[in-house]
N, CA, C and O of each residue as an XYZ file, in Angstrom:
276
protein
N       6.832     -0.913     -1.662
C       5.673     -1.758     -1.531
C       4.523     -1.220     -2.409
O       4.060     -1.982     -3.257
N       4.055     -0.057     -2.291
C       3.145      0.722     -3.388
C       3.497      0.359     -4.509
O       2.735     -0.292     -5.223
N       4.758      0.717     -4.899
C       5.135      0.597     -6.568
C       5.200     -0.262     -6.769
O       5.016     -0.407     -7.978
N       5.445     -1.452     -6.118
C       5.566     -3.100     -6.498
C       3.785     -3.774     -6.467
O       3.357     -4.867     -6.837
N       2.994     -2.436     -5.789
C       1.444     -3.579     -6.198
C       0.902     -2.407     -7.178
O      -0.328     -2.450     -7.163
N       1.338     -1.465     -7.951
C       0.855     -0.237     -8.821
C       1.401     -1.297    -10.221
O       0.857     -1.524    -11.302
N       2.896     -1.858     -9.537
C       3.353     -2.377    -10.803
C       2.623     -4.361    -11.237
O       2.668     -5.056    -12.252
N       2.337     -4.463    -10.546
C       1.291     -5.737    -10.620
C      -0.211     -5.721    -11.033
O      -0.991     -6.567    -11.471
N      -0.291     -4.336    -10.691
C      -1.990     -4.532    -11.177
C      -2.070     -4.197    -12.533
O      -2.950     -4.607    -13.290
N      -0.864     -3.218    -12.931
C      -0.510     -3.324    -14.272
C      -0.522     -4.349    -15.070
O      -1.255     -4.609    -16.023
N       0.448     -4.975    -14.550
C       0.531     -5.888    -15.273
C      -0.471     -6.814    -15.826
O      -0.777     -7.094    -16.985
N      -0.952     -7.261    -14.535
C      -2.788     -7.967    -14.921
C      -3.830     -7.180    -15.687
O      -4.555     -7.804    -16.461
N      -4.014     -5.534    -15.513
C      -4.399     -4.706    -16.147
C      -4.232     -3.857    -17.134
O      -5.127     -3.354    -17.813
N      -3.391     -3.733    -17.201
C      -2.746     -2.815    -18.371
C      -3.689     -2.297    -19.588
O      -4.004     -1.183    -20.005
N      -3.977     -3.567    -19.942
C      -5.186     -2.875    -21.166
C      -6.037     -2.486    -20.853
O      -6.749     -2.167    -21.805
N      -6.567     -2.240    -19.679
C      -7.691     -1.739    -19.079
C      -7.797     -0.034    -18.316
O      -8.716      0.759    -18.112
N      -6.130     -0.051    -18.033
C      -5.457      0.995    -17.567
C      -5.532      1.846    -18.639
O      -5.917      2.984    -18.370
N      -5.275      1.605    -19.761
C      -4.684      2.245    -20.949
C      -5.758      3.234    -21.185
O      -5.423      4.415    -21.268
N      -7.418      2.802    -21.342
C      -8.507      3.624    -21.404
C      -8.604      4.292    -20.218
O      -9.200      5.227    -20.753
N      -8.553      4.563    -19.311
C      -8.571      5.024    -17.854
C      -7.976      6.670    -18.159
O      -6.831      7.035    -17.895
N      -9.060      7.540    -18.777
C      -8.237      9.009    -18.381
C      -7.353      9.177    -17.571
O      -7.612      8.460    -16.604
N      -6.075      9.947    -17.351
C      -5.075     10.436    -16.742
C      -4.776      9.454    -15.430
O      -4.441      9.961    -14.359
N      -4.906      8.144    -15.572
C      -4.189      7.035    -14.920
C      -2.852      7.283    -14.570
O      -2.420      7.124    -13.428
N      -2.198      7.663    -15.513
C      -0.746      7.909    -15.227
C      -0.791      8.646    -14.765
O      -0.480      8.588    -13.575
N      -1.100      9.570    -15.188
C      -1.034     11.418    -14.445
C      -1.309     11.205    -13.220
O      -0.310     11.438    -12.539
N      -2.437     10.777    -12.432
C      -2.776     10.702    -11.166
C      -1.860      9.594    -10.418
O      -1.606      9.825     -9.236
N      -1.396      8.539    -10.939
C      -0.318      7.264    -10.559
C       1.083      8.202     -9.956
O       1.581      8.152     -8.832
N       1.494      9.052    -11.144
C       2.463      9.828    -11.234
C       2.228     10.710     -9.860
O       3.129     10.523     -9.042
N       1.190     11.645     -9.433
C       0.712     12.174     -8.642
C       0.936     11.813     -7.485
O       1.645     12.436     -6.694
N       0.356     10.764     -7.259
C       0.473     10.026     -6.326
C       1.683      9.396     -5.244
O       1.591      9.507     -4.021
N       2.875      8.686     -5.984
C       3.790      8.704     -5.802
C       4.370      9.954     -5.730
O       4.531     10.216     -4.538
N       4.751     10.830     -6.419
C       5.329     11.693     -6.077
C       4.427     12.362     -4.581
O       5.049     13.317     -4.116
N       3.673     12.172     -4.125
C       3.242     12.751     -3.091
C       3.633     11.530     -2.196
O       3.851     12.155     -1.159
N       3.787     10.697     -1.991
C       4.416      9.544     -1.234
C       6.004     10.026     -0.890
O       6.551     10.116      0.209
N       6.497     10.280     -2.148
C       8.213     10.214     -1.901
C       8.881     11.373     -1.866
O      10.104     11.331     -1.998
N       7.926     13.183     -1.601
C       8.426     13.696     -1.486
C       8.700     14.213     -0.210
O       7.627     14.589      0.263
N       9.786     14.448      0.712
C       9.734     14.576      2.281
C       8.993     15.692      2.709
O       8.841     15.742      3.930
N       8.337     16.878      1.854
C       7.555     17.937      2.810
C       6.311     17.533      2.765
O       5.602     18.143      3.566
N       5.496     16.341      1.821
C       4.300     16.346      2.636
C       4.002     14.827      3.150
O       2.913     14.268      3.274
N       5.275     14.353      3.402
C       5.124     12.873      4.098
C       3.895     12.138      4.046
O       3.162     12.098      5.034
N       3.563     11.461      2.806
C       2.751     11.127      2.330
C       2.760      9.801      2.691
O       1.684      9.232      2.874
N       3.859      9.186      2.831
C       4.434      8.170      2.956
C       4.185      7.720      4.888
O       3.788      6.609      5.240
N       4.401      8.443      5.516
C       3.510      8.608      6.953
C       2.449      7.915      7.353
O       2.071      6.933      7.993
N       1.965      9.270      6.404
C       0.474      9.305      6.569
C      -0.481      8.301      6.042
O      -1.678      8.298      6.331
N       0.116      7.424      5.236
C      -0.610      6.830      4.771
C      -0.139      5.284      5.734
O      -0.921      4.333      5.767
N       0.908      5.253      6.294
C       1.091      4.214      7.248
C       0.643      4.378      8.067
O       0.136      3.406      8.627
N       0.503      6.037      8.836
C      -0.474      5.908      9.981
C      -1.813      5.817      9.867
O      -2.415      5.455     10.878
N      -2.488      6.071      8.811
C      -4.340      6.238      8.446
C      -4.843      4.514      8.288
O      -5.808      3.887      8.724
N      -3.771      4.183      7.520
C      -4.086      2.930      6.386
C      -3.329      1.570      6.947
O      -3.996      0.764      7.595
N      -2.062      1.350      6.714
C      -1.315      0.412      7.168
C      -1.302      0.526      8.418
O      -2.357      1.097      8.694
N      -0.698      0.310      9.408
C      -0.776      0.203     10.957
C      -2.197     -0.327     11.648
O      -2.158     -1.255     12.457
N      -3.359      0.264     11.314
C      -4.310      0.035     11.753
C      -5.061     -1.381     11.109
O      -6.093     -1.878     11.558
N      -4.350     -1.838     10.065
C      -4.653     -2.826      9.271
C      -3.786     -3.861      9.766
O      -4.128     -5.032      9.935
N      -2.398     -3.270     10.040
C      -1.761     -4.383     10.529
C      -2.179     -5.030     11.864
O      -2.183     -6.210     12.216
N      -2.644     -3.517     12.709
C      -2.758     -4.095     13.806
C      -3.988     -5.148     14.360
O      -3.708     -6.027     15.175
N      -5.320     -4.981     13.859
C      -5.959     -5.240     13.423
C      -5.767     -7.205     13.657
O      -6.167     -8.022     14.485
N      -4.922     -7.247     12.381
C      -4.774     -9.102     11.674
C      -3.684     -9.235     12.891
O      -3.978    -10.316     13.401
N      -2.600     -8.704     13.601
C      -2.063     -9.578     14.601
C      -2.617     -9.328     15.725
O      -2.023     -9.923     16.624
N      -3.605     -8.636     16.141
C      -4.980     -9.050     17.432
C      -5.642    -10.027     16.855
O      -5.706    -10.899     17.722
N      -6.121    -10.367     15.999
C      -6.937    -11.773     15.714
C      -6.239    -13.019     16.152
O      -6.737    -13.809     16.953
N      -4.848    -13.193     15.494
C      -4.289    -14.376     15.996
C      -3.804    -14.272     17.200
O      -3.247    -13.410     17.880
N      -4.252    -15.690     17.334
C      -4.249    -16.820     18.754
C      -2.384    -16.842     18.899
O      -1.456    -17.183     18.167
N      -2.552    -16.189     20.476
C      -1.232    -16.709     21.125
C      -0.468    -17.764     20.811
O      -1.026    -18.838     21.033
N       0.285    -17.811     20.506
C       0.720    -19.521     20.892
C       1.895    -19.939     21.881
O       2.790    -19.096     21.937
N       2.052    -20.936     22.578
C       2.660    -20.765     23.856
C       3.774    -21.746     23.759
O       3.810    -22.690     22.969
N       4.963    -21.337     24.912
C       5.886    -22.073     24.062
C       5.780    -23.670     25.228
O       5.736    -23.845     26.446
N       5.776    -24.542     24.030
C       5.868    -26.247     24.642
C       7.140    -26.622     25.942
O       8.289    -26.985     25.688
N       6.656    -26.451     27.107
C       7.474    -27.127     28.257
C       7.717    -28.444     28.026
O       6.725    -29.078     27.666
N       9.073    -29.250     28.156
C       8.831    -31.004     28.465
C       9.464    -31.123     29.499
O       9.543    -32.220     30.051
């Protein structure tokens, strides 16, 4: 999911990326701190970031109940 929106903003960005000191280097960084298993980056960033975001948007929506006839 990361690498598929790292690889989209690229795409829309790219030439903009290109001037961006050590973009890659830190991109590179990054992921590798996501996908390596001793500092479960990949976790942590579902428990800080995602989860609380998810949980968040499905408390907003309205129940919906199922139709008796």
């Amino acid at each position: 999911c990361i690498f598929g929106f790292f690889n989209t903003i690229e795409y829309f960005t790219g030439f903009l990326l290109y001037w961006i000191p050590f973009y890659y280097v830190f991109k590179l960084a990054f992921l590798a701190w996501l996908m390596i298993p001793h500092f479960s980056g990949a976790h942590v960033l579902y428990l800080k970031f995602i989860s609380p975001a998810y949980r968040s948007i499905i408390s907003k929506q309205p129940v919906q109940q199922a139709k008796s006839d």
